[in-house]
C-alpha positions as CSV (number, residue, x, y, z in Angstrom):
1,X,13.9,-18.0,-10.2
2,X,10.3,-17.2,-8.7
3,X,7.4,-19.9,-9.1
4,X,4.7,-17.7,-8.9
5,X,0.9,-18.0,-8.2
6,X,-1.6,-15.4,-7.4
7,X,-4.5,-15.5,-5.1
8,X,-6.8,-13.4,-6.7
9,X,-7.6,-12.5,-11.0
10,X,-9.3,-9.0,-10.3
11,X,-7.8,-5.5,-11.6
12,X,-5.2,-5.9,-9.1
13,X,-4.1,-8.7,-10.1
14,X,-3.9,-7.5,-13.8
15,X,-1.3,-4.8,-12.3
16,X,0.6,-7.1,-11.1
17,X,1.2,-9.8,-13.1
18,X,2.0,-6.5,-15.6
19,X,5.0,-5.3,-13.5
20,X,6.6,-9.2,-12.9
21,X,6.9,-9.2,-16.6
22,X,8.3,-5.8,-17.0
23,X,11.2,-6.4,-14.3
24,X,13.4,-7.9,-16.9
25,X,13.5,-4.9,-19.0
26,X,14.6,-2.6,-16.0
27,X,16.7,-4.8,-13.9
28,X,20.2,-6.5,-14.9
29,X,19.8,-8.7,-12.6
30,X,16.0,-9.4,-12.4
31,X,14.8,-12.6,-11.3
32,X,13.2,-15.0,-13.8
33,X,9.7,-15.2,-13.2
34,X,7.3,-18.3,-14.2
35,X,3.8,-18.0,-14.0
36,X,2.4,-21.1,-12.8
37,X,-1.1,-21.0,-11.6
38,X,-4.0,-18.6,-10.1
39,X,-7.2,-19.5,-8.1
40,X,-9.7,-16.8,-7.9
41,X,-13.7,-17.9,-6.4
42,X,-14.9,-17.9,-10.0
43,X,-14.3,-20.7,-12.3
44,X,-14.2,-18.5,-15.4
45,X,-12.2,-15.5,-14.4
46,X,-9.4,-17.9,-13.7
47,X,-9.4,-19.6,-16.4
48,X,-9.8,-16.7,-18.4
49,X,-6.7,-14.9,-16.6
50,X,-4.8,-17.9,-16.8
51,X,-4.8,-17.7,-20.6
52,X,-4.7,-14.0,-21.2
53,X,-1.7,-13.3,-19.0
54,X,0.4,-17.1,-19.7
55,X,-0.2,-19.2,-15.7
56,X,0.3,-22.3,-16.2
57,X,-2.8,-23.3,-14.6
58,X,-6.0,-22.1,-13.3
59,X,-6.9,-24.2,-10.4
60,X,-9.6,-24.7,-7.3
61,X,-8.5,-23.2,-4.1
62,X,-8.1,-26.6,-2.4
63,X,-5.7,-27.7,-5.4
64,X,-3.6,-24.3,-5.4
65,X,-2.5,-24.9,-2.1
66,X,-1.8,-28.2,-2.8
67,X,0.5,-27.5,-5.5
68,X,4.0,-27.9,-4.7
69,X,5.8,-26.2,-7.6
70,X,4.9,-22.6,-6.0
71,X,7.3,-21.3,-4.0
72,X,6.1,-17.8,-4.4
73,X,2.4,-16.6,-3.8
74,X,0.7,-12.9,-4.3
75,X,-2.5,-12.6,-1.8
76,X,-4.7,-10.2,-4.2
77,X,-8.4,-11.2,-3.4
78,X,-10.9,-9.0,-1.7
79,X,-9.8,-7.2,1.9
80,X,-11.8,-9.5,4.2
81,X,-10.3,-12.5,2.9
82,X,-6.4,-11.4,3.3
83,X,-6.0,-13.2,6.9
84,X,-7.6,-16.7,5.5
85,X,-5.3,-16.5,2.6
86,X,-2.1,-15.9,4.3
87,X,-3.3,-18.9,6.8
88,X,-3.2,-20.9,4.0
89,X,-0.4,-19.6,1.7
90,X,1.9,-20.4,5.5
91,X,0.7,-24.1,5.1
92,X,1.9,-24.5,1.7
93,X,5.2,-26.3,2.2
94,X,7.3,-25.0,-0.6
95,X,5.9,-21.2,0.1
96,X,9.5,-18.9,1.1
97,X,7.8,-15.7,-0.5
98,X,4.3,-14.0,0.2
99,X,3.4,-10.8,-1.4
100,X,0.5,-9.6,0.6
101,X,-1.8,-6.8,-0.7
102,X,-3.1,-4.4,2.4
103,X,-5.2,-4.4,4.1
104,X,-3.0,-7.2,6.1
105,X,-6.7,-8.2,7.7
106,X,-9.7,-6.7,8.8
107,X,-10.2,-7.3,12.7
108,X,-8.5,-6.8,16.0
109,X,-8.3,-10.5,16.5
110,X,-6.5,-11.4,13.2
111,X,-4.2,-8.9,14.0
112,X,-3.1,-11.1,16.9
113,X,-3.2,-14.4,15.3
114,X,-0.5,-12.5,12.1
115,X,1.4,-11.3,15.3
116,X,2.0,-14.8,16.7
117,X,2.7,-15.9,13.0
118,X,5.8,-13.9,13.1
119,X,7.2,-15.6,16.4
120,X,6.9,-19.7,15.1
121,X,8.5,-20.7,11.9
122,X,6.7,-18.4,9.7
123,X,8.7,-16.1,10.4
124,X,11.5,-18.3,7.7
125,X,8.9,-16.9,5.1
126,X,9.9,-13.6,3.7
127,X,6.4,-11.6,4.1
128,X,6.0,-8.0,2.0
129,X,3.3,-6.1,2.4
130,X,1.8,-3.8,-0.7
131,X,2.2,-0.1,0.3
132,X,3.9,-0.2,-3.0
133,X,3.3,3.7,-3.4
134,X,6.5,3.9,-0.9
135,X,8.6,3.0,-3.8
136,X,8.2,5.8,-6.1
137,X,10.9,7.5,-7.5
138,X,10.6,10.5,-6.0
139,X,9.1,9.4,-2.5
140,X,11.8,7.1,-1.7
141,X,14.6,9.7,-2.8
142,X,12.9,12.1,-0.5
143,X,12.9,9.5,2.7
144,X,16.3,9.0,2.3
145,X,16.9,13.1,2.3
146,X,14.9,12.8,5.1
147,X,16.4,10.5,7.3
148,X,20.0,12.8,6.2
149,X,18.8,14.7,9.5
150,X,18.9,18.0,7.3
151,X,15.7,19.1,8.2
152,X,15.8,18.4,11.5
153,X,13.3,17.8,14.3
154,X,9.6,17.2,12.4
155,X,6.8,19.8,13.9
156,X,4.1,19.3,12.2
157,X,2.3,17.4,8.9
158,X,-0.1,17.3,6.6
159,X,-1.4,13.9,4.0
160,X,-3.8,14.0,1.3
161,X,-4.5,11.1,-0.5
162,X,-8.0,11.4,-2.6
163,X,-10.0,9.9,-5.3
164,X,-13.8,11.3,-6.8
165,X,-14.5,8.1,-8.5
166,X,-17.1,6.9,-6.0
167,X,-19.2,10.2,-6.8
168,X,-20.7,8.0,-9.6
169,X,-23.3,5.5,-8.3
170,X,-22.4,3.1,-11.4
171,X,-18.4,3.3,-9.6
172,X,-20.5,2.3,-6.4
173,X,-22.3,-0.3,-8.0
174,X,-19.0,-2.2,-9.3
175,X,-17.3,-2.1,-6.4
176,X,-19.7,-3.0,-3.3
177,X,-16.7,-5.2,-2.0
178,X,-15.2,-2.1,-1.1
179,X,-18.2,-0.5,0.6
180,X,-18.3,-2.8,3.5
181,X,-17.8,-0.7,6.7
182,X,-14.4,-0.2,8.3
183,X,-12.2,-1.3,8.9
184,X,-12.6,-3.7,6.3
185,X,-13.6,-1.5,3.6
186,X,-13.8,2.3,3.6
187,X,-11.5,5.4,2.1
188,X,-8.8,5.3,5.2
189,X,-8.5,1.6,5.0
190,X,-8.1,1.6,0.9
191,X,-6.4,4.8,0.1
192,X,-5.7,6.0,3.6
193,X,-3.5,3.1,4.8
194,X,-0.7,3.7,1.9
195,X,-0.8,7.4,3.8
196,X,-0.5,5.9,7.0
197,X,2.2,3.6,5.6
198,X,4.1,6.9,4.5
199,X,4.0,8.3,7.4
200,X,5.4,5.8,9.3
201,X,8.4,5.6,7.1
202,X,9.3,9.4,8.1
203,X,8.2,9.2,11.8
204,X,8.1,5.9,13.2
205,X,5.1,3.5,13.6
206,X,4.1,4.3,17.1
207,X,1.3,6.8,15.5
208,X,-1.6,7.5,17.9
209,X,-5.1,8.9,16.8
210,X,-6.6,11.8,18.9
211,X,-9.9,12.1,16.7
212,X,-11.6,11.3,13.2
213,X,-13.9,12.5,11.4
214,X,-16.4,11.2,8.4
215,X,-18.1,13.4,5.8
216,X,-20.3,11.7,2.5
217,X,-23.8,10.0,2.8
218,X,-25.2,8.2,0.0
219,X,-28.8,5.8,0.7
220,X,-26.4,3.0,-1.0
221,X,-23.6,3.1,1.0
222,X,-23.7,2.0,4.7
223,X,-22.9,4.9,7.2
224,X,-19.8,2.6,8.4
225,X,-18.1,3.0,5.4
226,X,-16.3,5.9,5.5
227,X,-16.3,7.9,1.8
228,X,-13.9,10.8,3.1
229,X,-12.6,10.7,6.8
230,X,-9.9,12.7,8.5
231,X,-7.8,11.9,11.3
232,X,-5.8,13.8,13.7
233,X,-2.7,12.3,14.4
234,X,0.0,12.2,17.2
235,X,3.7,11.1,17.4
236,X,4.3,10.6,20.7
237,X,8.4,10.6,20.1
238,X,9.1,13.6,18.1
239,X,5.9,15.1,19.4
240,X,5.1,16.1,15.9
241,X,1.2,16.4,15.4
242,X,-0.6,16.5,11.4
243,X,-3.8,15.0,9.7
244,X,-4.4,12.6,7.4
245,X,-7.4,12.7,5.0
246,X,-8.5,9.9,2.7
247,X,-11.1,10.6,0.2
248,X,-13.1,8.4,-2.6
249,X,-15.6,11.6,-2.9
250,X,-13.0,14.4,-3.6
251,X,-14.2,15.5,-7.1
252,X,-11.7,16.4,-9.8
253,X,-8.6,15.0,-7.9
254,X,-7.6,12.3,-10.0
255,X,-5.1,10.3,-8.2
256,X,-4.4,12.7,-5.7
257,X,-1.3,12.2,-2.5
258,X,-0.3,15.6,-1.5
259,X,2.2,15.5,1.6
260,X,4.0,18.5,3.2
261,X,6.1,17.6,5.9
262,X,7.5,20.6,8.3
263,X,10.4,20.5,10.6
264,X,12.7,22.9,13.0
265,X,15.0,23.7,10.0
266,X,12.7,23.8,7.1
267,X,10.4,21.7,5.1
268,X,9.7,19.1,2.6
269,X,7.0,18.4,0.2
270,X,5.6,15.6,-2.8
271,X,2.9,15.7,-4.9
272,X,1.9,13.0,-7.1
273,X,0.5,15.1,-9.7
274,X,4.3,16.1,-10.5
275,X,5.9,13.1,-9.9
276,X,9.1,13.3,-10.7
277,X,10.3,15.5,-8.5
278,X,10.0,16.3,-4.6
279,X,11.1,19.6,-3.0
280,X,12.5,21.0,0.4
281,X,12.9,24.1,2.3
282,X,16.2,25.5,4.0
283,X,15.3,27.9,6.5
284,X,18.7,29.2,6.3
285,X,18.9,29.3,2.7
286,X,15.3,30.6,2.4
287,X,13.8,29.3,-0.5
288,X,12.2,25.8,-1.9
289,X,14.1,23.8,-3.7
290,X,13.1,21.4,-6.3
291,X,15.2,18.0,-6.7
292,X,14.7,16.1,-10.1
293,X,14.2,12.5,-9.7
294,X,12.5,11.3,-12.6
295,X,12.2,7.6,-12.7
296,X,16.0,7.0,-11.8
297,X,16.4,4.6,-9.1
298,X,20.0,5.2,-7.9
299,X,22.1,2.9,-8.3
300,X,20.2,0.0,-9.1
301,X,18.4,1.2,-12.8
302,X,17.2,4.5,-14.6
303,X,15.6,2.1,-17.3
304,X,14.1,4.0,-20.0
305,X,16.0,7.2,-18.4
306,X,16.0,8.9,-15.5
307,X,14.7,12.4,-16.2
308,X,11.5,10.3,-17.7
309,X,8.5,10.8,-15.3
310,X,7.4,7.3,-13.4
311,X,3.7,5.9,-13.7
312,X,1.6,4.5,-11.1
313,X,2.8,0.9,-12.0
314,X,6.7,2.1,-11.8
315,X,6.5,1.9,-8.4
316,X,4.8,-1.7,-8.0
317,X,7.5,-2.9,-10.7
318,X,10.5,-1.9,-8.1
319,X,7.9,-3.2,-4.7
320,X,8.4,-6.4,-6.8
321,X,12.2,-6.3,-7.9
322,X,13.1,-5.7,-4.0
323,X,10.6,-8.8,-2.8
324,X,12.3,-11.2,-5.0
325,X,15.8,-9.6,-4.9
326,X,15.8,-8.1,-1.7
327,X,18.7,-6.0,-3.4
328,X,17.4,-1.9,-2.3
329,X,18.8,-1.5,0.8
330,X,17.6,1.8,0.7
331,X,13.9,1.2,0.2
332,X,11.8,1.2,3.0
333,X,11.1,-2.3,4.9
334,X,6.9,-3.3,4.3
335,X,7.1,-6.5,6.2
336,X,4.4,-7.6,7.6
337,X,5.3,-6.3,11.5
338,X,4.8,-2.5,9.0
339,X,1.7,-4.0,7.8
340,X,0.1,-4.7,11.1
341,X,1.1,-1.1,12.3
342,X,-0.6,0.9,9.3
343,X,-3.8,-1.4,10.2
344,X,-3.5,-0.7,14.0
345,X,-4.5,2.9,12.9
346,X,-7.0,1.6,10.3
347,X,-8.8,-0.6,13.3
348,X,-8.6,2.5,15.7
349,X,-9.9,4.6,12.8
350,X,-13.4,2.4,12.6
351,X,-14.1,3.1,16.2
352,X,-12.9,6.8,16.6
353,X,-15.0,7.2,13.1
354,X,-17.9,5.5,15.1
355,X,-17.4,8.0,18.1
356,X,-17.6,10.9,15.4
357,X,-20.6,9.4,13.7
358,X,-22.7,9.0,17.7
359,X,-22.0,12.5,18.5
360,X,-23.2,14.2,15.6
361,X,-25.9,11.8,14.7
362,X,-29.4,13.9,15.1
C-alpha cells in the first residue's frame, strides 16, 4: 500500500494521478494506492484537484510536509522548483518513495547538493526519476534486443524528438513557465532530456557534447530559451558519435521521437508515430525487420491485449507499477544518479547553446 501525495495539481499532475488509478486494471499484483493529499502554490487549484481526482486533502505547503501519513510523494511543480521540493520531500520522516519529474534541478550547484544526497541516509529513499517515455512497449523491448549484443559495436546515431505547439503565440502565452532560458526551461531541457535519457540507456551515461546549435526567434521569447536546438554528441567508450534535436517549433510533427541507431552488424530503429512496433537490420540477412510489440509487457501484463497499440500514458502507468513494485527487472533503472546524468548534458547544453548564440550574433 502507497500513501500518496503530489507536489504539484497542473496537467502533469492530472496524468499522473490518471495512471496510479489505472495500475489495478493491468497489474495482478498492483499496489493499493490511497490518495491522501496535494499542495500546489494556489489555494484553489488544490482544492479543486483534491476533489475532482479523490486526495484526501488539499493542504499548505508547510502542512504537506508535516503530514505523517505520506509515505509516498510525486515532485510535479514547475522545473525550477524540483531541487527545493525534493529538499523537502527528504525531511519528511515517513517519505521511503519520491517520484521525481525531470528536470532533476536547474543549476550546476543543485546538481552537487542531489549528489551528496545520495551518499548520507537519503540514499534509504527509493528515488525515480520521470523519463517515463523509457518504458514504452516497444522502446523497452528494443533495449533489451539491444543489450542481446546482436547488433554489435554502435557507430553512429540519430534522435528526434519534436513538438510545433509553441508556433502558436496563445501556446506561448500559457506556458511562460516553460520559456525561462536553459537550462531551466527550453526544448532540450523539456523534450530533449527524455532523448538524452534514451540514449543513455543504449550507450552509457558518460555522453560528451562537441557543439549545439539554436534556431527560432520570437520578440516574446527570451533568446536563452532554446525553441529547437541540436547537439552533436560523443561517446567516448564505443566511440560512437550522433545528434540529438529537440524541437517545440517543428510544425506538423505531433508528438514526434524518431531514433535510428546504427552499429557494425546492422541497425535498429523506433518511431513513436507507429508505436507498437520497433525494427532492426541484419547485415547478414539483409533486410529490416519489423518486431510487433504492441502493448504487451512480457511477462508481467498484456492488459487489454498485446497486439493493441500503447498510448502516451501506457508508458507512465508501467514508470509507476515498477516505482512502487520494483518488480521489471528488465526496465531501465531512472534513479536519480540517471537523472543527474541526462541534466549534466542539459547544463552543458545552456552554455555550448550560449557559445552558438555569441558567434553568430550580428
Amino acid at each position: 500500500m502507497a500513501n500518496i501525495g503530489f507536489i504539484g495539481a497542473g496537467g502533469i499532475a492530472r496524468a499522473h494521478a490518471f495512471s496510479l488509478n489505472s495500475l489495478k486494471y493491468y497489474y495482478d499484483n498492483a499496489p493499493k494506492v490511497n490518495f491522501i493529499s496535494v499542495t500546489s502554490a494556489r489555494e484553489s487549484s488544490r482544492i479543486e484537484f483534491a476533489d475532482k481526482y479523490g486526495f484526501s486533502m488539499a493542504q499548505h505547503l508547510d502542512d504537506f510536509v508535516r503530514n505523517e501519513q505520506l509515505d509516498t510523494v510525486f515532485i510535479l511543480g514547475p522545473n525550477k522548483v524540483h531541487f527545493e521540493h525534493l529538499k523537502l520531500a527528504f525531511k519528511m520522516p515517513n517519505v521511503t518513495q519520491i517520484y521525481l519529474e525531470k528536470p532533476v534541478c536547474s543549476t550546476k550547484s543543485e546538481e552537487k547538493l542531489m549528489r551528496s544526497m545520495l551518499e548520507d541516509r537519503h540514499k534509504n529513499v527509493k528515488i525515480q526519476v520521470g523519463f517515463q517515455f523509457l518504458q514504452t512497449a516497444a522502446l523497452r523491448q528494443a533495449l533489451a534486443f539491444w543489450q542481446a549484443g546482436i547488433l554489435g559495436k554502435p557507430i553512429h546515431f540519430d534522435l528526434k524528438y519534436y513538438h510545433g505547439d509553441y508556433l502558436q503565440k496563445t501556446y506561448r502565452d500559457k506556458r511562460q513557465t516553460r520559456l525561462t532560458p536553459a537550462p531551466d526551461g527550453g526544448a532540450m531541457a523539456d523534450l530533449g532530456s527524455h532523448g538524452i535519457s534514451m540514449i543513455m540507456a543504449f550507450l552509457g551515461e558518460d555522453l560528451r557534447i562537441l557543439s549545439a546549435t539554436q534556431a527560432g526567434n520570437f520578440d516574446d521569447v527570451p533568446v536563452g530559451s532554446d525553441l529547437f536546438s541540436s547537439l552533436s554528441l560523443f561517446d567516448p567508450k564505443t566511440k560512437a558519435v550522433g545528434t540529438l534535436s529537440a524541437s517545440r517549433i517543428s510544425s506538423g510533427t505531433g508528438d514526434l521521437v524518431d531514433f535510428e541507431l546504427y552499429a557494425e552488424l546492422g541497425a535498429l530503429r523506433f518511431n513513436s508515430q507507429a508505436p507498437d512496433f520497433f525494427e532492426y537490420f541484419i547485415e547478414d540477412i539483409g533486410q529490416w525487420i519489423k518486431e510487433p510489440v504492441g502493448s504487451h509487457y512480457k511477462p508481467i501484463t498484456s492488459f487489454p491485449s498485446g497486439h493493441v497499440p500503447p498510448g502516451w500514458l501506457r508508458s507512465m502507468i508501467h514508470a509507476h507499477y515498477i516505482f512502487l513494485t520494483g518488480e521489471d527487472k528488465k526496465s531501465f533503472n531512472t534513479d536519480l544518479r540517471h537523472g543527474l546524468a541526462v541534466q549534466r548534458i542539459v547544463r552543458e547544453t545552456a552554455a555550448h547553446l550560449g557559445t552558438f548564440r555569441e558567434a553568430t550574433k550580428d
